[in-house]
N, C-alpha and C positions, 0 to 999 in steps of 0.2 A: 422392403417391409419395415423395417426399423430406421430410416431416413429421419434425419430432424425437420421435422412439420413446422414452418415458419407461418407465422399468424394465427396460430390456434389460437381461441379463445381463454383469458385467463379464469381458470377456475375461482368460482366466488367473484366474479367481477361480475355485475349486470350492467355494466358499462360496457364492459368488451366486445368486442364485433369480430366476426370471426371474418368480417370484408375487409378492415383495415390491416393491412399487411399481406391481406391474401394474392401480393401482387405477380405477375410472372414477369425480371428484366428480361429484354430480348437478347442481350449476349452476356455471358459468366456466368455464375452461380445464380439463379434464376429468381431466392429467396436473399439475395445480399441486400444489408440495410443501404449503403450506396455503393460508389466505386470507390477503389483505395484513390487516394491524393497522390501524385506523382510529381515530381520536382527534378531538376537539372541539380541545382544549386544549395540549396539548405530546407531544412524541415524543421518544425517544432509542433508537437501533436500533446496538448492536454485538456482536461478537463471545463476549461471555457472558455470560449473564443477569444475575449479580452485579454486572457495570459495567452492562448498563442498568437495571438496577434502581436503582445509586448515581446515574445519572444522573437517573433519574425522581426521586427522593426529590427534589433538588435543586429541580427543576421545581415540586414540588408546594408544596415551601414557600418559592414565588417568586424562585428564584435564575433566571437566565436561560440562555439555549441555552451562552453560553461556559462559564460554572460549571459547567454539567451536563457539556457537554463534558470539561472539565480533570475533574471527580468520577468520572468512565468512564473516562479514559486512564490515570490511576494507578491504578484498579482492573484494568483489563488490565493492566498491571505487574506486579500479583500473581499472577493467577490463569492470566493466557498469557505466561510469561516469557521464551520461547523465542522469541518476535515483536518483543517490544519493552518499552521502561523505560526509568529517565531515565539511563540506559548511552547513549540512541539520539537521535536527531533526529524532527523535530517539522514538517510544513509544516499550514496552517489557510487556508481561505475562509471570511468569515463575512461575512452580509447585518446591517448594522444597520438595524431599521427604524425610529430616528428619522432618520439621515441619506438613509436610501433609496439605500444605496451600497456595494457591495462590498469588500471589503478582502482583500490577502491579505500572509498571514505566512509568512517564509522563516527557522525556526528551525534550521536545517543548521548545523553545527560546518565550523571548517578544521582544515585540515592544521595538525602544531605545526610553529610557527615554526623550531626546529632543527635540520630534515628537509627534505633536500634529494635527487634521484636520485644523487646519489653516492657517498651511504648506499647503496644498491642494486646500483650498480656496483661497490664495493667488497667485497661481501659476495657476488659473483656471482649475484646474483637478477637476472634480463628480466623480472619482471613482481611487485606487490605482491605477500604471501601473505596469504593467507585466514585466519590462526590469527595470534594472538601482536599483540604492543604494537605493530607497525612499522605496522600495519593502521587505527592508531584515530586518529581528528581528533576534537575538540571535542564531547565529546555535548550538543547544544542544544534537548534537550525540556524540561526546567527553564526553561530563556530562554523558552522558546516559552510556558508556562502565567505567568511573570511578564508578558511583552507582553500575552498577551490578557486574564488579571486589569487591568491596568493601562488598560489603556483599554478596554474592554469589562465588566468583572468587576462585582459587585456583592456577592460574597464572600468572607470569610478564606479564605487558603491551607490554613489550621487545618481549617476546619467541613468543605471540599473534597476534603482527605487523611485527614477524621477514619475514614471507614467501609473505606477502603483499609488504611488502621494496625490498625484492630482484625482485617481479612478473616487479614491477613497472620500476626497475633500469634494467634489462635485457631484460623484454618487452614480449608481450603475442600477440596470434593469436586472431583478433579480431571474433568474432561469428556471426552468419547471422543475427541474429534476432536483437542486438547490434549495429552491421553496418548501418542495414537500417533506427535504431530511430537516430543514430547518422550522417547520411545523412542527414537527414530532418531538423538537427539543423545547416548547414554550414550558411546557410546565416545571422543567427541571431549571432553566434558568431564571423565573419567576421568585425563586428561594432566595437570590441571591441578586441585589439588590444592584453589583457595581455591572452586573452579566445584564439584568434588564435591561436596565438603562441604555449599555452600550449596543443593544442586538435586539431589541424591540421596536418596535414602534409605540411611542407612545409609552413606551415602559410595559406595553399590555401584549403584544400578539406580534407572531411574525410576518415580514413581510410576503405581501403575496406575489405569484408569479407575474412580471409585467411592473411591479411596482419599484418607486426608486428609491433605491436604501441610500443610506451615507455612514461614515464613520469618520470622523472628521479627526478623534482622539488618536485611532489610529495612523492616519496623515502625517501626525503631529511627532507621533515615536517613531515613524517612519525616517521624518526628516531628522530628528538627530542623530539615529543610526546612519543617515545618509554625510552628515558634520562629520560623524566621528570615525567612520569608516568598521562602522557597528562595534565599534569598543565600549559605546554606551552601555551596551546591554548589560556586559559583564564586571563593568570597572568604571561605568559613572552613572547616571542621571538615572536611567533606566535601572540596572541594578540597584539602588538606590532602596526606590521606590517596590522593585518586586521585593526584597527584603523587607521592609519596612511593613508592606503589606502581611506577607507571611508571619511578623510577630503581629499584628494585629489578629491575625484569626487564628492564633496561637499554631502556627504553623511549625517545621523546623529548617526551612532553608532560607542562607542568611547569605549576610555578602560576602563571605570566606568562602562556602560555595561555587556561587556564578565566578569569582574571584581567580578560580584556582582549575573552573573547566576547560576543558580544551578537547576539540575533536580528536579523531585519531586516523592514522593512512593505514590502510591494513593490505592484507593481500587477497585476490578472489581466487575463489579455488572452485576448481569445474568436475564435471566428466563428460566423457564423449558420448554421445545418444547418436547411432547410427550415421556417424561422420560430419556429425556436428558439435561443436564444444560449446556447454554450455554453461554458463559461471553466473556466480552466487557469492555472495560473501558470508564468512563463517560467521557463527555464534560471537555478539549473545542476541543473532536475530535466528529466523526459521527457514532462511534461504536453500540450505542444506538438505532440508526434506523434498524442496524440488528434484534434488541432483537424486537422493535415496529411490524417490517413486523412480523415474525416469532410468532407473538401472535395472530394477524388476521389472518395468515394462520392457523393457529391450529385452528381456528375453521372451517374450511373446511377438509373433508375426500381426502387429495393428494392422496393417495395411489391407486384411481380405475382410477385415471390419468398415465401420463407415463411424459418423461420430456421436449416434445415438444406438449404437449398437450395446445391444445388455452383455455379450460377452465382452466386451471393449470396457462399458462401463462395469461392469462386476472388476475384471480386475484392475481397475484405477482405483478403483472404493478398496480393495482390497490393499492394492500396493500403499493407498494414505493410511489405511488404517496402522500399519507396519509403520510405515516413517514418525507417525505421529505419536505412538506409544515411544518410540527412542526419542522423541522429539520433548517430550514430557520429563524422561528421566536425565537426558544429559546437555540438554541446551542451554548453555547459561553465560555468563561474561566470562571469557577465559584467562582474565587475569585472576579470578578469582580460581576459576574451574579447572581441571585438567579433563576437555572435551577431547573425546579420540575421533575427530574428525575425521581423520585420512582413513581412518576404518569404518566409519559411517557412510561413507560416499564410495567405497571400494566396490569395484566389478565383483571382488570373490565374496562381499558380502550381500552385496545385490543380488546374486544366483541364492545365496543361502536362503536369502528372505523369500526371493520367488519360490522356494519349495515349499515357503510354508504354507501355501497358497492354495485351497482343492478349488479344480475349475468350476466345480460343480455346487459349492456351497460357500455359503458367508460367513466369515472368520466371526466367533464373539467371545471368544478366550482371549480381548484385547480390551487396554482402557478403554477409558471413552468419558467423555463429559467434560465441555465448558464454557459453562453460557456467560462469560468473559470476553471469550476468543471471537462468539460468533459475531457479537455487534463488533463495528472498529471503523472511524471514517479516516480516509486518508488518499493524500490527490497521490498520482503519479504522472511522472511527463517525460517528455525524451527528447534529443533536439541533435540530429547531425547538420555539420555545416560545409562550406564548397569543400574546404581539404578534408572532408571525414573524418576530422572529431567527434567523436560522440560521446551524450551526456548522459547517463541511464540514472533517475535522481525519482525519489519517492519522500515526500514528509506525511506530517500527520501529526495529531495532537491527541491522536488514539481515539476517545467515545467521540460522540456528537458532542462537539463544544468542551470535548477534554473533560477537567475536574469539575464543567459548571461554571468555575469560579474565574470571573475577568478583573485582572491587577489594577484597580481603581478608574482611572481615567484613558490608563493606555491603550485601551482598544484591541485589546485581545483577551485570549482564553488562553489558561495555564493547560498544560496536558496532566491527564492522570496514570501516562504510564506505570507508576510506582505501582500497580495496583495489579501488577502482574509477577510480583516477586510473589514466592514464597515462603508462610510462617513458620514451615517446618524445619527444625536448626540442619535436620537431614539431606535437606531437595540441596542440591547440587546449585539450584535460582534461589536460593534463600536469601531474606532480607541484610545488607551486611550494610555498615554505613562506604559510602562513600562506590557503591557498588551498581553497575547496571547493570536494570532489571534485563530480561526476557523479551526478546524487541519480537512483533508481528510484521514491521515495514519489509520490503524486502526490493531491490531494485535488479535489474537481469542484462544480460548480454551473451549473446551470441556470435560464437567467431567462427569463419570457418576458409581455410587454407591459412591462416594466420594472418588473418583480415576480420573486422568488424563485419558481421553480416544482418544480426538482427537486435535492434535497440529497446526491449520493451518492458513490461512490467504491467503486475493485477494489483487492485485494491483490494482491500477489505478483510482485514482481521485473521482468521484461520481459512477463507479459502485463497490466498495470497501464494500459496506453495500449489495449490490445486490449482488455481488459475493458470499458473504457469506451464505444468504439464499440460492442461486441455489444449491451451494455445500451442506448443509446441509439436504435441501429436496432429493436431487440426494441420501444422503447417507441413510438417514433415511426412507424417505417417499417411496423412488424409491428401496432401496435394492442394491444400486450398491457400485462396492467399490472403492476404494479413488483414484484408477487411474481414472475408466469409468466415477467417478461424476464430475472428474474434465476435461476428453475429450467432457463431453455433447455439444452440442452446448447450446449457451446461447443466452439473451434476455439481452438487455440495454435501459431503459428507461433515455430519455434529456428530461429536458424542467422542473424543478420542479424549485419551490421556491429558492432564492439567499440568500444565509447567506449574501451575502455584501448586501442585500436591495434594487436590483432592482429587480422592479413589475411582475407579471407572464403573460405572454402570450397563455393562453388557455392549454392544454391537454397532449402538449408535441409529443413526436415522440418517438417509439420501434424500436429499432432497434434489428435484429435479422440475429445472423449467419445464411449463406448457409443450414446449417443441418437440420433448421425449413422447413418445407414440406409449397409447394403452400397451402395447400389443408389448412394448419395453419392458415396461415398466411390470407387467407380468410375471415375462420370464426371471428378472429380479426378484421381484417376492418369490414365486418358486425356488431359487436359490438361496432364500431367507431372508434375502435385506428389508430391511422398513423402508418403504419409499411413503418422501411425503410431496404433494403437488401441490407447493406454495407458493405466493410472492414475496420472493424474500430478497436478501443482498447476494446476488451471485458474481460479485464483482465490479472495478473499474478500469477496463485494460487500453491504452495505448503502447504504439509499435508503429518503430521506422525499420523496414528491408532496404540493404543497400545491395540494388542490382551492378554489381561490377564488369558483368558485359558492357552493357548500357550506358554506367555510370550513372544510374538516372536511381531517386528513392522510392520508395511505395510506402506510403504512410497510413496508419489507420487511427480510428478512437471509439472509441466503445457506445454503440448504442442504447446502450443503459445507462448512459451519463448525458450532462449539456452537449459536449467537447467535440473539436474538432482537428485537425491535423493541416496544417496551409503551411504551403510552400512556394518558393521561387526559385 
């Protein structure tokens, strides 16, 4: 009765056909958008075929899971530039299998050192803005592809950006899904004169689907990142020039700045969900509310549920609500912060929170609210290779097109993460110089016997920590596999607690795909929740399974995106 309905009609579409999709396969999941991708030898699953294709090549003539990785992320660069580019930040899981050890990298930029809240106060702004230089800290996705070459890599930075340089100088058939985020951004880069030019056609409109863009500027900073083995960015040509700009639009990040950043290796920290471990990197991203939900669910039996099931979904809405009010109060850079992580993620505190939980009604004695979180474009991608390395890597430049604002000729967009700190001298994420903000990216891994087992990660702002659980329950709890958990329809809960520090507004609102049955989404409202039936962003998930009977991979990519998953 509560089955997720694959091909419902989407509400308010008069486009929609309740035929298209209504298909039955003859064997597996009968509603699956195809078959998972399965490979002997290596995998690389993202967001456009073009990046996994530069990532495969990589693979194929022996480069390993990190190369492939960094070959795929500067090709999203080019071809999804509204997500992410080396304007953005960078965080990375990667399994090395000669050490038999996890590693994880935290390439997030801070805040410029020059920039303190009283730039804010004095300018009458309560909260960062969304647009424009005041917005932008350190872009550390450059740092991020030198750390992992540097101790991981086995290739030039040259051979890596070579098929990215020529996508960009020759030009590429823009993708449906692509087109349409980057429709939605004409008018706000219309403002800004170096962003037209570089991302328009014509200075005027975006390109349509089918149509062939180019960025030749980008190419151009491609290749002397590719000379200099990307020390341009931060210490010549390119730094330079992003400084240069920033005092031009009376910005405050300068070349002491880019000058003086440097990723960071940190450690990933997990918990076990029903005998599988599975890891997160801590703050100052939201990884950790993954690990928090996923410990209040364990103590509920999913399995006699299905994945549209309203008691299933009530308490997943429930256990986010709970993560995300802590998520609000103590997530932040923990150089700055004394986060009590190991007590956030703890079993005994995960029973505690599940109590606070009535089966029967929806919690609204919780924050809630932040229409920040909900927008966030950002690729993510994965790439095991023959010896089972694997690369669990996520960028993004935060909004659609970041701050708006593209660094004169260079062919990219600045990110506006800055614009997730907050003003309050109080919030534990408050603005400090030289300080990162409050990260949304979050990149995932799965081990299980003390092996890599599952390589994946969600897009998209605040349901990034939701996405992660749906997929996990789907594969664990539900038995499905890494295509079907990631065709499910899903559930996004708005309205929780703000890392910047504004106050909650009651209970929030579920939003839930087409695929959630009437009959669902009912018994939800009787248990109080606001359910809303929109087309919204519910995500951008790829995932590699590595079957070690077999030896053989099972790759997926999210049918809400271009993206695909190819292997050999």
């Amino acid at each position: 009765m509560f089955a997720v309905v694959a091909g419902a009609e989407t509400p308010g579409d008069s486009n929609a056909s309740s035929e298209i999709g209504g298909y039955d396969r003859p064997h597996g999941f009968a509603h699956q958008s195809r078959s998972e991708t399965v490979a002997k030898h290596g995998m690389v699953a993202t967001s456009h075929p073009l990046a996994s294709q530069a990532g495969l090549d990589v693979l194929r003539e022996g480069g390993n899971a990190v190369d492939a990785a960094i070959a795929a992320n500067a090709m999203l660069g080019v071809v999804e530039p509204m997500s992410c580019g080396i304007g953005g930040d960078l965080f990375a899981i990667v399994w090395d299998a000669k050490t038999k050890q996890l590693y994880g990298l935290n390439a997030s930029g801070r805040s410029p050192k020059r920039i303190n809240r009283q730039v804010f106060v004095d300018r009458g702004l309560d909260e960062i803005p969304i647009e424009g230089p005041l917005s932008w800290s350190v872009p550390g996705c450059v740092s991020g592809w030198q750390a992992l070459r540097s101790r991981f890599g086995t290739r030039d930075l040259s051979r890596l950006l070579a098929p990215s340089i020529e996508t960009a100088r020759a030009g590429f058939p823009v993708t449906e899904i692509i087109a349409g985020g980057w429709a939605n951004s004409v008018e706000s880069l219309l403002k800004y004169p170096d962003s037209a030019a570089t991302y328009l056609i014509d200075g005027k409109r975006a390109p349509k689907a089918g149509e062939i863009f180019r960025n030749p500027n980008l190419a151009a900073t491609y290749q002397k990142l590719a000379d200099t083995h990307g020390n341009a960015f931060y210490r010549g040509e390119v730094a330079d020039e992003i400084a240069a700009f920033s005092k031009r639009n009376e910005g405050f990040l300068d070349e002491a700045d880019l000058r003086d950043h440097s990723a960071e290796w940190v450690d990933p920290v997990s918990t076990d969900y029903r005998g599988y471990r599975v890891w997160e990197l801590p703050p100052n991203g939201q990884g950790i509310a993954a690990l928090q939900m996923l410990n209040v669910l364990e103590t509920v039996d999913l399995s006699k549920y299905s994945p549209g099931h309203p008691e299933y979904l009530h308490w997943l809405t429930e256990a986010k609500k709970l993560a995300f009010a802590d998520r609000a109060k103590f997530y932040a850079d923990m150089d700055f912060a004394d986060v009590p992580v190991d007590q956030l993620i703890s079993k005994q505190y995960g029973r505690r929170q599940a109590a606070r939980i009535n089966p029967n009604r929806s919690l609204a004695d919780v924050p809630a609210g932040d229409p920040k979180l909900i927008s966030g474009d950002t690729v993510y991608l994965t790439v095991v290779d023959k010896d089972r390395n694997c690369c669990s890597l996520i960028q993004s430049i935060y909004y659609g097109f970041g701050s708006q604002m593209t660094v004169g000729d260079l062919g990219f967009a600045m990110q506006n993460r800055g614009a997730l700190f907050a003003l309050d001298e109080d919030h534990l994420n408050r603005l400090e110089p030289g300080k990162r903000p409050f990260h949304t990216i979050i990149p995932a891994m799965v081990t299980r016997d003390d092996r890599p087992y599952f390589c994946f990660g969600v897009m998209g702002g605040d349901m990034q920590p939701q996405g992660h659980v749906q997929l996990l329950v789907n594969l664990i709890d539900f038995g499905m596999n890494v295509q079907a958990a990631g065709d499910a329809a899903r559930v996004r809960h708005v309205g929780s607690a703000r890392p910047t520090g504004t106050p909650a507004e009651g209970a929030g609102v579920l939003h839930v795909e087409s695929g959630i049955t009437d009959e669902a989404v009912a018994e939800l409202e009787a248990k109080g929740h606001s359910v809303s039936r929109e087309r919204s962003s519910y995500g951008g998930y790829q995932g590699i399974l590595i079957d070690w009977q077999h030896n053989v991979l099972h790759g997926a990519t999210e049918a809400r995106k271009d993206g695909i998953a190819l292997g050999y």
